[in-house]
C-alpha positions in Angstrom: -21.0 13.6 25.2 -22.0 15.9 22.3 -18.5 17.9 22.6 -16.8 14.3 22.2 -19.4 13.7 19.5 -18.3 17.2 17.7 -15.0 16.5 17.9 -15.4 13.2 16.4 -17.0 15.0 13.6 -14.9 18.0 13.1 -11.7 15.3 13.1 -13.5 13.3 10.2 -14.5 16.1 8.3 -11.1 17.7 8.4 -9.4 14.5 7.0 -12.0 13.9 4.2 -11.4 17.9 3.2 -7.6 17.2 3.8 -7.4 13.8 1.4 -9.9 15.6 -1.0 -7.8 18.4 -1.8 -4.5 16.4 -2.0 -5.4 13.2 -3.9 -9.0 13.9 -4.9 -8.5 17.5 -6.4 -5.3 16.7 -8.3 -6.6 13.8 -10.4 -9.6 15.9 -11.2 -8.0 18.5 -12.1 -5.9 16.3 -14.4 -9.0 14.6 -15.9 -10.5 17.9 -16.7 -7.2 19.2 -18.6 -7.1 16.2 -20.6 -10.7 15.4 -21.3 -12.5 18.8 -21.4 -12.6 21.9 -23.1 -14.3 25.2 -22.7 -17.3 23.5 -24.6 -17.1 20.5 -21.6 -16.1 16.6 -22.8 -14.1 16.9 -25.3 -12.1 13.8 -26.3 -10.5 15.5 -29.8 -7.1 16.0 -27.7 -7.0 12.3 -26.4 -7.7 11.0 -29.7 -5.3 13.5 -31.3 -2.8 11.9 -29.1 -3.5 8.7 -29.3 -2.9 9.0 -33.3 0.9 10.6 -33.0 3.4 7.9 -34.0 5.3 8.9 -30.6 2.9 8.6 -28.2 1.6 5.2 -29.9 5.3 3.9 -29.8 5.8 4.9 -26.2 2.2 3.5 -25.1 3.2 0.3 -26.9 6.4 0.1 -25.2 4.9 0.4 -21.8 2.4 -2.3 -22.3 4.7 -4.4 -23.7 7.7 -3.7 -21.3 5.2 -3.6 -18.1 3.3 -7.1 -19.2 6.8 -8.8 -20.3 8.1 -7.8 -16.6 4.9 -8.4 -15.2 4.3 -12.2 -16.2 8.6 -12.1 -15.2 7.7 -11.3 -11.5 4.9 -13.2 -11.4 7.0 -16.8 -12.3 10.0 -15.5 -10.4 8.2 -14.3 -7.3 5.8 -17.3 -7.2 8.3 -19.7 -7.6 10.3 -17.8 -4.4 7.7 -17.9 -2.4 6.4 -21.4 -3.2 10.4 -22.3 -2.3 10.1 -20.2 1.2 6.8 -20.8 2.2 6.4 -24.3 1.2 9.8 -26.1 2.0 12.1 -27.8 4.5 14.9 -24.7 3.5 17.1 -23.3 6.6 17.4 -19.6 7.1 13.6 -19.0 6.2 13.9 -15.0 8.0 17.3 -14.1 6.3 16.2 -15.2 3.1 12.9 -13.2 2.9 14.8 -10.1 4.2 17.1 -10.4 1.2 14.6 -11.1 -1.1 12.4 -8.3 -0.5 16.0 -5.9 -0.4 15.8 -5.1 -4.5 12.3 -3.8 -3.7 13.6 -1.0 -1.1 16.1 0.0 -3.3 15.3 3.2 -5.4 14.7 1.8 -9.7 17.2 4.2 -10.7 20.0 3.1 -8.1 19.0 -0.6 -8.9 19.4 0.8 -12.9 22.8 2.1 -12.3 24.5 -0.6 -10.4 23.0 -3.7 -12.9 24.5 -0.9 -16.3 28.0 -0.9 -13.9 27.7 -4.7 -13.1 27.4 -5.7 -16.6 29.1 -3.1 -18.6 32.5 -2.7 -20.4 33.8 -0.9 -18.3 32.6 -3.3 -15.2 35.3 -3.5 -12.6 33.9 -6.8 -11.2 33.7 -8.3 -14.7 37.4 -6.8 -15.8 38.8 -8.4 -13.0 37.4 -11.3 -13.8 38.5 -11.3 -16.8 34.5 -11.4 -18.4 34.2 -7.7 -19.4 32.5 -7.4 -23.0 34.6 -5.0 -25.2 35.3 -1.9 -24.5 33.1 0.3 -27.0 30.5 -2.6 -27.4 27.1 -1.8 -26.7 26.0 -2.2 -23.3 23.7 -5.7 -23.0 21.2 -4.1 -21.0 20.4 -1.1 -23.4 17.5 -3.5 -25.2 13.8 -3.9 -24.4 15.1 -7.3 -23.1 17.3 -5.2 -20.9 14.6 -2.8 -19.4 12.1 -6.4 -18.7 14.8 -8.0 -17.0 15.4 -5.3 -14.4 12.2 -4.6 -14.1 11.1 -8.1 -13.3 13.7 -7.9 -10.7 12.6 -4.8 -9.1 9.0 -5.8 -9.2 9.4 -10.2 -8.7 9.6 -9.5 -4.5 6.2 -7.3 -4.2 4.8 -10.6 -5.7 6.5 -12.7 -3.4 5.2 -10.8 -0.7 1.6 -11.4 -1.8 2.1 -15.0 -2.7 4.0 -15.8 0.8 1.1 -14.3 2.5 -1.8 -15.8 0.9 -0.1 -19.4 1.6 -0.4 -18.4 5.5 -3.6 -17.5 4.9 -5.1 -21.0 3.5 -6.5 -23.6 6.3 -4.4 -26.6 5.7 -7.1 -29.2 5.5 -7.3 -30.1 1.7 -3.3 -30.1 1.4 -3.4 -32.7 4.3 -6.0 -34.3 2.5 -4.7 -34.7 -0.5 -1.2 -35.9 1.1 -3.2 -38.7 3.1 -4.5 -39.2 -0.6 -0.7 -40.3 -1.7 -0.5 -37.0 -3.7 3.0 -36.3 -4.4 3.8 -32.4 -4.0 3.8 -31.9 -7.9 0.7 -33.0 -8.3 -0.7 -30.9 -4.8 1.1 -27.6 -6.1 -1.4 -28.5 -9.7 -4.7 -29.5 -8.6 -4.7 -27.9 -4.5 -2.4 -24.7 -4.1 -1.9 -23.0 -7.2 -5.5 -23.1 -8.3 -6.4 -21.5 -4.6 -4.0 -18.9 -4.9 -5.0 -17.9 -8.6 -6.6 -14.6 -6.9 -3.1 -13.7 -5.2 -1.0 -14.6 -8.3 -4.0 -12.3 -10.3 -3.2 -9.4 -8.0 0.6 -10.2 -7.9 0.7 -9.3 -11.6 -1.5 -6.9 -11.3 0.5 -4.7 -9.3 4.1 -5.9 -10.7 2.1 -4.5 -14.4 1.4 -1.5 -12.6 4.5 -0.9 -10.7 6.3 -1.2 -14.4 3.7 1.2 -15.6 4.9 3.8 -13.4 8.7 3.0 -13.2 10.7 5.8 -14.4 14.2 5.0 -13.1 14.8 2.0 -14.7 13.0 3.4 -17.9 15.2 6.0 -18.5 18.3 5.2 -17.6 18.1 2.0 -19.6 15.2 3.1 -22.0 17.2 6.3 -23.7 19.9 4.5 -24.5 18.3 1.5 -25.8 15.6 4.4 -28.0 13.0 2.5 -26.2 10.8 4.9 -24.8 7.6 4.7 -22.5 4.9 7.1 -21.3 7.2 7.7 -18.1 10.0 9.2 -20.4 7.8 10.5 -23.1 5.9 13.1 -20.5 9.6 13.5 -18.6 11.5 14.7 -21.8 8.3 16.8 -23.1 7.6 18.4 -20.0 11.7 19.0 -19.4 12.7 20.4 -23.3 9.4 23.1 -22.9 8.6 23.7 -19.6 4.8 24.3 -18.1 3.6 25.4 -21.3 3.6 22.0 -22.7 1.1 21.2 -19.5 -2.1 20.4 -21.8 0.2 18.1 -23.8 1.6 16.0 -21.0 -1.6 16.1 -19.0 -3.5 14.1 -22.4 -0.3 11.4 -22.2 -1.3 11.0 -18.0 -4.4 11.0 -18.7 -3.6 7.8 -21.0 -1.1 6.4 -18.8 -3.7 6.9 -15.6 -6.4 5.2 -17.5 -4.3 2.0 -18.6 -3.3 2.0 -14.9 -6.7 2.1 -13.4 -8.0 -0.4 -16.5 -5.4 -3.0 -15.2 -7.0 -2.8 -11.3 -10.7 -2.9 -12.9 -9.9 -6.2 -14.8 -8.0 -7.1 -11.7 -10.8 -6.4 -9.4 -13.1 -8.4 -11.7 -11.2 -11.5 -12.5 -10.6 -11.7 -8.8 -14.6 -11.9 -8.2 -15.1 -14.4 -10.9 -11.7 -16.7 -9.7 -12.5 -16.7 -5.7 -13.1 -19.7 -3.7 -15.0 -20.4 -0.6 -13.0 -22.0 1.9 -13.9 -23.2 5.1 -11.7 -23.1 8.2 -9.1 -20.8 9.7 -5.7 -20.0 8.7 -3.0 -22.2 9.5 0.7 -22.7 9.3 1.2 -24.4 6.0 2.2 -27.8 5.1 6.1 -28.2 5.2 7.0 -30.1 2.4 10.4 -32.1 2.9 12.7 -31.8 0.0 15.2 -34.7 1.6 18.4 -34.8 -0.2 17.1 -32.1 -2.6 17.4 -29.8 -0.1 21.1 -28.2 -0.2 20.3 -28.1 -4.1 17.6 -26.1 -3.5 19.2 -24.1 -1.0 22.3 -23.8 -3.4 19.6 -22.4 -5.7 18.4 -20.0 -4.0 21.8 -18.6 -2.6 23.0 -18.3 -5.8 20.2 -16.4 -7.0 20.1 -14.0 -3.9 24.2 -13.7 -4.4 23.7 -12.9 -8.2 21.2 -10.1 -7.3 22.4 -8.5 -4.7 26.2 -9.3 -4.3 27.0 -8.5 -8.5 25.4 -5.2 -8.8 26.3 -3.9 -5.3 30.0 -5.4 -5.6 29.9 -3.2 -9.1 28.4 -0.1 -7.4 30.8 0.2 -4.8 34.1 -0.9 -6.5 33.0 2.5 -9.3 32.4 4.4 -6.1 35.8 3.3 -5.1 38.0 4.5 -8.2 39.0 8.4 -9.6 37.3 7.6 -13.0 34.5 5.4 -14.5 36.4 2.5 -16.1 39.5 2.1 -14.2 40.1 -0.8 -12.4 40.4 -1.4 -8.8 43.5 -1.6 -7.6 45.3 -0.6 -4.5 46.9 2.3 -7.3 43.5 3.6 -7.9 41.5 3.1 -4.8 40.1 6.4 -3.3 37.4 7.9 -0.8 37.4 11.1 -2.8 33.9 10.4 -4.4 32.7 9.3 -1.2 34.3 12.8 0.2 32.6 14.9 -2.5 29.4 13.8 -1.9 29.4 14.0 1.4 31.2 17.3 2.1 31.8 19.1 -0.8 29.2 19.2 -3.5 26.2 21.4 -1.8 23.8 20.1 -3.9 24.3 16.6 -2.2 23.9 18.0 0.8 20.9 19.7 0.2 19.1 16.8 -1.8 20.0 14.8 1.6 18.8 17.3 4.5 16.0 18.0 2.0 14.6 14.4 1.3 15.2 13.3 5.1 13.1 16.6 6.0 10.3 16.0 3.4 10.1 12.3 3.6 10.7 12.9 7.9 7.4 15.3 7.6 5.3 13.0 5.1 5.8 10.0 7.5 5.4 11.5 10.7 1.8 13.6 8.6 0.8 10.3 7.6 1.6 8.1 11.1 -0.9 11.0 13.3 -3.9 11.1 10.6 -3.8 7.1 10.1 -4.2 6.8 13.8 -7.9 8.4 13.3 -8.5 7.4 10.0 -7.7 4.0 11.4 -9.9 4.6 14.5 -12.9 5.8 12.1 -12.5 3.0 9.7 -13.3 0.0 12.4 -16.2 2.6 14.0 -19.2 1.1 15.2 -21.3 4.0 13.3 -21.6 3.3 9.1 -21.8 6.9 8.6 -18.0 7.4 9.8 -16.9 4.0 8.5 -18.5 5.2 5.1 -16.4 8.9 4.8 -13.5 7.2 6.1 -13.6 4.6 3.4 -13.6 7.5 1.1 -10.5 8.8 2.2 -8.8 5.3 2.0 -10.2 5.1 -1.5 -8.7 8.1 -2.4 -5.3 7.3 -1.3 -5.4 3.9 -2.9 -6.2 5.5 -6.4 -3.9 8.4 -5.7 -1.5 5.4 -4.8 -1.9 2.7 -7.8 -1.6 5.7 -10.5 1.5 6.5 -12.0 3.8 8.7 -9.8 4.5 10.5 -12.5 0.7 11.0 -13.3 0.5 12.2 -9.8 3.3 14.6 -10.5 1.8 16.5 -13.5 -1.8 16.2 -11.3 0.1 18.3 -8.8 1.8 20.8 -11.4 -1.9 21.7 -12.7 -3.2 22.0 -9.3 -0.7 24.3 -7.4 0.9 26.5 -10.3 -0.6 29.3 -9.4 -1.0 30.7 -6.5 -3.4 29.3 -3.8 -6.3 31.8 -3.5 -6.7 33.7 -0.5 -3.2 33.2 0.6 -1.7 34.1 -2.7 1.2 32.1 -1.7 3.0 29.6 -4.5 3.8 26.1 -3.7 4.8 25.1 -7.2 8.5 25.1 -7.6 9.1 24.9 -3.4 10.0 21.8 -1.6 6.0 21.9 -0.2 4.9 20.4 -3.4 6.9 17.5 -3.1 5.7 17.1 0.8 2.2 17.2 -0.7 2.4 14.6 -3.5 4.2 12.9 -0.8 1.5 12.7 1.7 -1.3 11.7 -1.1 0.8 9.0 -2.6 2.2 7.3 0.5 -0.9 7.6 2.7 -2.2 4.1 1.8 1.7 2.2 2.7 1.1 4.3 6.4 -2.9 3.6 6.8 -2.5 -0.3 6.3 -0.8 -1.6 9.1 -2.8 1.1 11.7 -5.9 -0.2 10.1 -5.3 -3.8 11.0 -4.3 -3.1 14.4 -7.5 -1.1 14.6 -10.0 -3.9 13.5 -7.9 -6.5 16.1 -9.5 -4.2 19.1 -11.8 -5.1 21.4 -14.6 -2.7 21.3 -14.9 -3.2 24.7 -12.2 -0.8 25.7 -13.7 2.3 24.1 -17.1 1.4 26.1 -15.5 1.1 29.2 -13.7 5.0 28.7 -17.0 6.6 27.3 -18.6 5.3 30.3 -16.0 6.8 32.5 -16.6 10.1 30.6 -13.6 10.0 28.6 -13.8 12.9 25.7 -12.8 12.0 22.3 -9.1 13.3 22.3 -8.4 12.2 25.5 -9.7 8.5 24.6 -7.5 9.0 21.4 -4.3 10.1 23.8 -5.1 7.6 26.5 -6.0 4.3 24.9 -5.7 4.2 21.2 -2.5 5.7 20.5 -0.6 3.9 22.9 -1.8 0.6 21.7 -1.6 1.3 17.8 1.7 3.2 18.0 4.2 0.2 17.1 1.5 -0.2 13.8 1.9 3.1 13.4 6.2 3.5 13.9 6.4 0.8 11.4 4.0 2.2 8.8 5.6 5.3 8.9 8.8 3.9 8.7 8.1 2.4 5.0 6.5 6.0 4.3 10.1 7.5 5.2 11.7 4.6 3.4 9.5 5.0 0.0 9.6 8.2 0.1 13.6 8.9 1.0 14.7 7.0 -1.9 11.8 7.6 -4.5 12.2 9.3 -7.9 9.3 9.2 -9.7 7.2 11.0 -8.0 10.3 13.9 -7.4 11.3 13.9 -11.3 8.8 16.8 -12.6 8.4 18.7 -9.1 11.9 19.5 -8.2 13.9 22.6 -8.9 17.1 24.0 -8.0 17.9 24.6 -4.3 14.6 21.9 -4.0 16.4 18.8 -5.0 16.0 15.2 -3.5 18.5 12.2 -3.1 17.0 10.3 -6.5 17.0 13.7 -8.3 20.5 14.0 -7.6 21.6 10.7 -8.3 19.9 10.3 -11.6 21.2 13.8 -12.7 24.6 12.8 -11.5 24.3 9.4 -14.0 22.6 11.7 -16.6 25.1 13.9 -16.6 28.0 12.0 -16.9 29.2 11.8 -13.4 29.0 8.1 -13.0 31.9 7.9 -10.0 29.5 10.5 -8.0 26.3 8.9 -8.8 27.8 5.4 -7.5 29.5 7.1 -3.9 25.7 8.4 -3.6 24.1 5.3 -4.3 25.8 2.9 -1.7 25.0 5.8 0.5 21.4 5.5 -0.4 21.7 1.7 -0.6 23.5 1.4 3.0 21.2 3.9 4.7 17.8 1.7 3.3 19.9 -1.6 4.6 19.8 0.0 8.1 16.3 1.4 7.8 15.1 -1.6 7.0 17.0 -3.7 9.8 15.8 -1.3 12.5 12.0 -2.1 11.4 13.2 -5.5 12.7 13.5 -4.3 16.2 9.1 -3.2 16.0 8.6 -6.9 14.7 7.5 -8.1 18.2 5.4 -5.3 19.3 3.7 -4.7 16.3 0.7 -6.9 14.7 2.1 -10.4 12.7 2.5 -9.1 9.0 2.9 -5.2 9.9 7.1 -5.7 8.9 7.1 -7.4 5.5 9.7 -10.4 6.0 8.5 -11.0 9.9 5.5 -13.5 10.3 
């Protein structure tokens, strides 16, 4: 019994050092750089920042961009999953599957198929006949532009709350008020809406956040529109001068961190002050016929799917398809040679994919084995191992809801020089990225092995400790088995996230140590929009399949574990 107790406590105490040194140390070390000086506090950088014209410009522009998208997503997603979760519609399972696609697919691949779906040179649009002008400007390279996509991007991660807090009311007062003779309009007003003011709160929330952070769609369509944001502001300092400018960029994080972290606080608060008591359990909720409204409403909402997905992958693949950018496709100009390059030729390609499906392979497989005792020490019957567990899963939430691009500059100040002892670099090497991996994506593994976790009967770990089952053993025996579906799908979305991501990668990479959304954004940055497009539907197709083979775990893992499956 007291080796299976030491065991217990040498497994804790190695994750809490592990998550402390990986999300905890990072953001401290950031905090310090931008805050302190050799005298301690010292906020004369911070204010000296906050006064430069640029950096007031770009902070304005994010706020502005990431609340414009934010309230966007929040209408769009709301009004999606009001539609799904509340209706009569057919198709309920393929339509949240496609709904939820834009938010697996990378910013900057979703940038460069919507700049190719609505451009001049469109092929889609051309052979419509519906192109603008050749040499007009491009409609999306406006602030309008940027909110638009990222309101896309972001509407489905509200959806996703606002579809699961509707499962999640007991469906008394709806009946209720139907026996009443309330129509639905006037239900939705005075019933539903009002109880899901906390989910809509933390809906926009994280799509403000989640804007915050975005650098794909920032750049690609913020540069050429001159409407710059923190993101691209720290990206282009830190790229023109190198680590030198480190101090510099780590006072802009520092803002960008605290507007981030400000948003959750007055999140977290307004939550507090808006919740309702309800009594009962959960139920299915009320089905609201639409009667002949229905195929209108369905019509609706296959238009909408068809306009966001079908336009700017249609574009994507038809500029994959031709020799140049602009041409249109014909039978005359229809070629697999991009696809060819990128495949088999270019070596950076190659690298950026064995590299990515190695790192984000590692991370998810990292994450999977240390949520299945994080998981098993959250839900423990002892507070003093619930309470250093919870630490950890605090500090992966915070390392999660900053900026990746905060965490990225975090992890340039905490591993450019050498680690002592070992005297061994990870700055510039492909481990840096695995790290910033691991501390950003722990939370999206640890959720769905928590729940599974706290669904146990306790009775099952009694009944091995009284056979004299050791800790491990318990772990190998009982635990594992039972929370390994949880744990597959988890660390499936960790490989998913992490294959396709950006901006976490932007400021870490270096040659011979690039990833996929590296490539593909210095592909469209550099000119090579035919390359960037093959690579993309690459990306795009490989995400499709990831995320259909996640369907396969739906009945084996806990209800709500695969986003679109109940």
């Amino acid at each position: 019994m007291q080796s299976s107790q030491l065991s217990e406590r040498s497994t804790l105490a190695l994750l809490v050092l592990g998550a402390t040194l990986i999300c905890g140390l990072p953001l401290l070390l950031l905090f310090r750089t931008g805050l302190t000086s050799d005298a301690g506090l010292d906020l004369g950088p911070l204010l000296e920042a906050v006064q430069s014209r640029s950096v007031q410009r770009a902070l304005w522009h994010s706020i502005e961009s990431s609340f414009l998208s934010a309230l966007g997503a929040t209408a769009l997603g709301t009004l999606l999953a009001l539609l799904v979760g509340l209706t009569d519609i057919r198709a309920k399972g393929l339509l949240v599957f496609l709904i939820l696609l834009p938010m697996m697919i990378p910013p900057h691949v979703t940038a460069i198929a919507w700049i190719q779906a609505l451009g001049p040179a469109s092929p889609v649009l051309r052979w419509l006949g519906l192109a603008p002008e050749l040499g007009s400007t491009h409609p999306l390279y406006s602030r309008e532009g940027l909110v638009l996509l990222l309101t896309l991007q972001h509407s489905p991660l509200v959806f996703l709350l606002v579809r699961a807090a509707l499962r999640s009311l007991p469906r008394e007062l709806s009946d209720a008020a139907r026996v009443s003779g309330a129509g639905a309009v006037l239900m939705l007003r005075r019933i539903t809406l009002p109880l899901l003011a906390p989910s809509l709160l933390a809906g926009f929330a994280l799509a403000f956040v989640a804007a915050l952070g975005n650098f794909g769609i920032n750049a690609l369509i913020g540069i050429p529109a001159r409407y710059t944001t923190l993101p691209v502001l720290v990206w282009r300092r830190l790229a023109s001068f190198g680590p030198d400018v480190l101090p510099n960029v780590a006072v802009i994080s520092v803002i960008l961190a605290l507007v981030a972290l400000g948003a959750i606080v007055l999140q977290s608060f307004l939550q507090r002050r808006m919740r309702t008591s309800l009594i009962g359990l959960p139920q299915a909720p009320l089905v609201l016929s639409l009667g002949r409204k229905r195929p209108y409403a369905e019509a609706c909402l296959w238009v909408f799917v068809a306009s966001v997905l079908l336009l700017p992958a249609a574009s994507l693949l038809a500029t994959a398809l031709v020799q140049t950018y602009g041409l249109p496709l014909s039978a005359a100009t229809l070629t697999l040679d991009n696809f060819t390059e990128v495949l088999w030729r270019q070596s950076v390609t190659l690298r950026a994919f064995a590299n990515s499906t190695f790192i984000a392979g590692l991370a998810a497989g990292v994450i999977a084995l240390a949520s299945l005792f994080l998981g098993y020490f959250l839900s423990h019957r002892r507070a003093g191992h619930r309470r250093w567990a919870g630490l950890v899963l605090t500090q992966s939430e915070i390392a999660f809801a900053v900026p990746g691009l905060v965490m990225s500059i975090a992890f340039i100040l905490a591993f450019i020089r050498p680690l002592p002892v070992l005297n061994v670099s990870l700055y510039g090497t492909l481990w840096i990225i695995g790290l910033a991996y691991l501390s950003v994506f722990m939370a999206v593994g640890l959720k769905p092995v928590a729940a599974a976790f706290l669904q146990m009967d306790g009775a099952l770990e009694d009944a091995a400790r009284v056979s004299g089952a050791g800790f491990f053993r318990r772990m190998r025996t009982i635990f594992a088995p039972l929370v390994a579906p949880s744990a597959a799908s988890g660390a499936i979305l960790v490989f998913l996230t992490a294959y396709n991501e950006i901006t976490v990668s932007a400021l870490l990479w270096s040659t011979g140590n690039e990833t996929i959304g590296t490539t593909i954004f210095n592909y469209e940055d550099g000119g090579y929009t035919t390359l960037a497009a093959a690579m993309s539907v690459v990306v795009v197709a490989a995400t499709v399949l990831i995320m259909l083979a996640m369907n396969t775990l739906a009945g084996r893992v806990p209800a709500g574990t695969v986003p679109w499956k109940d």
